[in-house]
C-alpha positions as CSV (number, residue, x, y, z in Angstrom):
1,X,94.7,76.7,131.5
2,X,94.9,78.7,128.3
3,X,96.7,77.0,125.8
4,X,100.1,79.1,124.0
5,X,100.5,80.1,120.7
6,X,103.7,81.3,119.4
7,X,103.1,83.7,116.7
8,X,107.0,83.8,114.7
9,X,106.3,87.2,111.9
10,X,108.7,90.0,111.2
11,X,105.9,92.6,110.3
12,X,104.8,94.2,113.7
13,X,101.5,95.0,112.1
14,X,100.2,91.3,111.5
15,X,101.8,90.1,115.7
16,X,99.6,93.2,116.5
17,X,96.4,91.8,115.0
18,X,97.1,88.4,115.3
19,X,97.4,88.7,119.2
20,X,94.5,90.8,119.8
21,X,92.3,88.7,117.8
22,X,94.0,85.3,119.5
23,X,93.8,86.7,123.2
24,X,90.2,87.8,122.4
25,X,89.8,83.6,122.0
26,X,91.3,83.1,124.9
27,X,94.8,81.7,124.1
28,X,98.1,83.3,125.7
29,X,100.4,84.7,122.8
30,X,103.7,85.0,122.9
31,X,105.4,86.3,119.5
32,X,109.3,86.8,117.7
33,X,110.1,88.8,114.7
34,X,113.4,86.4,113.8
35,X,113.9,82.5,113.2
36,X,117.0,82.2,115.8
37,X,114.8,83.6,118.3
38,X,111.9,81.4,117.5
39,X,113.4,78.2,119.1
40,X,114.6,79.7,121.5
41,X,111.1,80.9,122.3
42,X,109.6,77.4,121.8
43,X,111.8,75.8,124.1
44,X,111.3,78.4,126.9
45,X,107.1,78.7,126.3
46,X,106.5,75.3,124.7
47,X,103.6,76.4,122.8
48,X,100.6,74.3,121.4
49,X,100.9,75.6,118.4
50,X,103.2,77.8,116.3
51,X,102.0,80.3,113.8
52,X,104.9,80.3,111.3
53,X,105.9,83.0,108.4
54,X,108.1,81.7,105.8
55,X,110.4,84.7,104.9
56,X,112.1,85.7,108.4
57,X,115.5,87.3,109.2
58,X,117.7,84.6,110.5
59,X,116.5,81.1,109.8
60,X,113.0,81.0,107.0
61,X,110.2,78.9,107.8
62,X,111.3,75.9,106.2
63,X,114.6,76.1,108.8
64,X,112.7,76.5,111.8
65,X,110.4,73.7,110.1
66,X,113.8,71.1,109.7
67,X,115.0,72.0,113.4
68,X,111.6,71.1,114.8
69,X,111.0,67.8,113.1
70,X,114.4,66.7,114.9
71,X,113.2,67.9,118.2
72,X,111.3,65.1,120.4
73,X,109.7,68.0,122.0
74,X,108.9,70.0,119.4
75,X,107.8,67.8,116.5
76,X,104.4,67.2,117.6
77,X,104.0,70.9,117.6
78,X,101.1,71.9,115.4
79,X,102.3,74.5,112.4
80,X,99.9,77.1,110.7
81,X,102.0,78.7,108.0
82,X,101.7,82.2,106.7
83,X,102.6,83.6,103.6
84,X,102.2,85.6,100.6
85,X,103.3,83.0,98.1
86,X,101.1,80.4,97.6
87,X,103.6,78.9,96.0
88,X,105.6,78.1,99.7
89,X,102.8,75.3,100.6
90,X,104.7,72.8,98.6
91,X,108.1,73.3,100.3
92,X,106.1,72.4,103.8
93,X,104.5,69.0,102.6
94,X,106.8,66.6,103.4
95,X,106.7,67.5,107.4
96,X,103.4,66.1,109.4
97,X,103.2,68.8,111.9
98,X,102.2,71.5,109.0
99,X,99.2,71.0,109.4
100,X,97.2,74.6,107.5
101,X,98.5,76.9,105.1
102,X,96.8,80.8,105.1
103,X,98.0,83.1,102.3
104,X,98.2,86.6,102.9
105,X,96.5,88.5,103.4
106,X,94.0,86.2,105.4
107,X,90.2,86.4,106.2
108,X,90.6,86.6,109.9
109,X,87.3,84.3,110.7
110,X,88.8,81.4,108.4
111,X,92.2,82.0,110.1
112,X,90.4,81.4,113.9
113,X,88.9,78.1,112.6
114,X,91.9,76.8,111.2
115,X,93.7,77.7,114.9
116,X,91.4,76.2,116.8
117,X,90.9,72.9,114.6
118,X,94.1,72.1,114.7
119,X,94.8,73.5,118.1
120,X,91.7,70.9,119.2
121,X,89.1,73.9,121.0
C-alpha cells in the first residue's frame, strides 16, 4: 500500500513539482491550495504525512497546526513545513508532530530525505 501525503500550498507551481517528484517515490499525493480545506482533506484521506506551508488563504500553518494537535486522529500526523521565512520555524516548536522545516526555495534531493525519514521508508 502506498502511503499518502497531503501536500497543503497555495502556489500551483510548487503542488505541481512536489507531486511529480513524490509520485515518482512512490507515495499517493493528494494536495489543497487553502487551510479550511486542508482538514477537511485530512479527515477524508488520512494522510501519513502532511506537507504544510505557512502563509495560506483561510487558516495559516500555525492554525491548521493548533487544530491538529487537538485531533486524536490527527496529532500523530507527521508535519514537514514549508516556507520562505526562516524566521516561521520558531512559531512551530512547541508542537511534537513538526517534525522538519525546508525553506524555500528547497533542494529537492534534501526535501525527499527529509519525507521519507520522517515518513519511515
Amino acid at each position: 500500500m502506498k502511503k499518502r501525503i497531503l501536500i497543503v500550498e497555495d502556489e500551483i507551481s510548487i503542488i505541481e513539482l512536489l507531486t511529480l517528484v513524490l509520485t515518482r517515490e512512490g507515495y499517493e499525493v493528494h494536495s489543497c491550495q487553502n487551510g479550511r480545506e486542508a482538514i477537511n482533506v485530512m479527515k477524508k484521506v488520512h494522510p501519513h504525512m502532511v506537507i504544510l506551508d505557512v502563509m495560506l488563504p483561510g487558516l495559516d500553518g500555525t492554525s491548521i497546526i493548533k487544530i491538529m494537535s487537538e485531533d486524536e486522529v490527527l496529532e500523530s500526523t507527521p508535519v514537514i513545513i514549508t516556507s520562505a521565512l526562516v524566521e516561521s520555524e520558531r512559531l512551530f516548536k512547541p508542537y511534537p508532530q513538526v517534525k522538519g522545516f525546508a525553506s524555500k526555495p528547497f533542494m529537492l534531493t534534501k526535501f525527499i530525505s527529509m519525507v521519507k525519514h520522517f515518513i519511515g521508508d
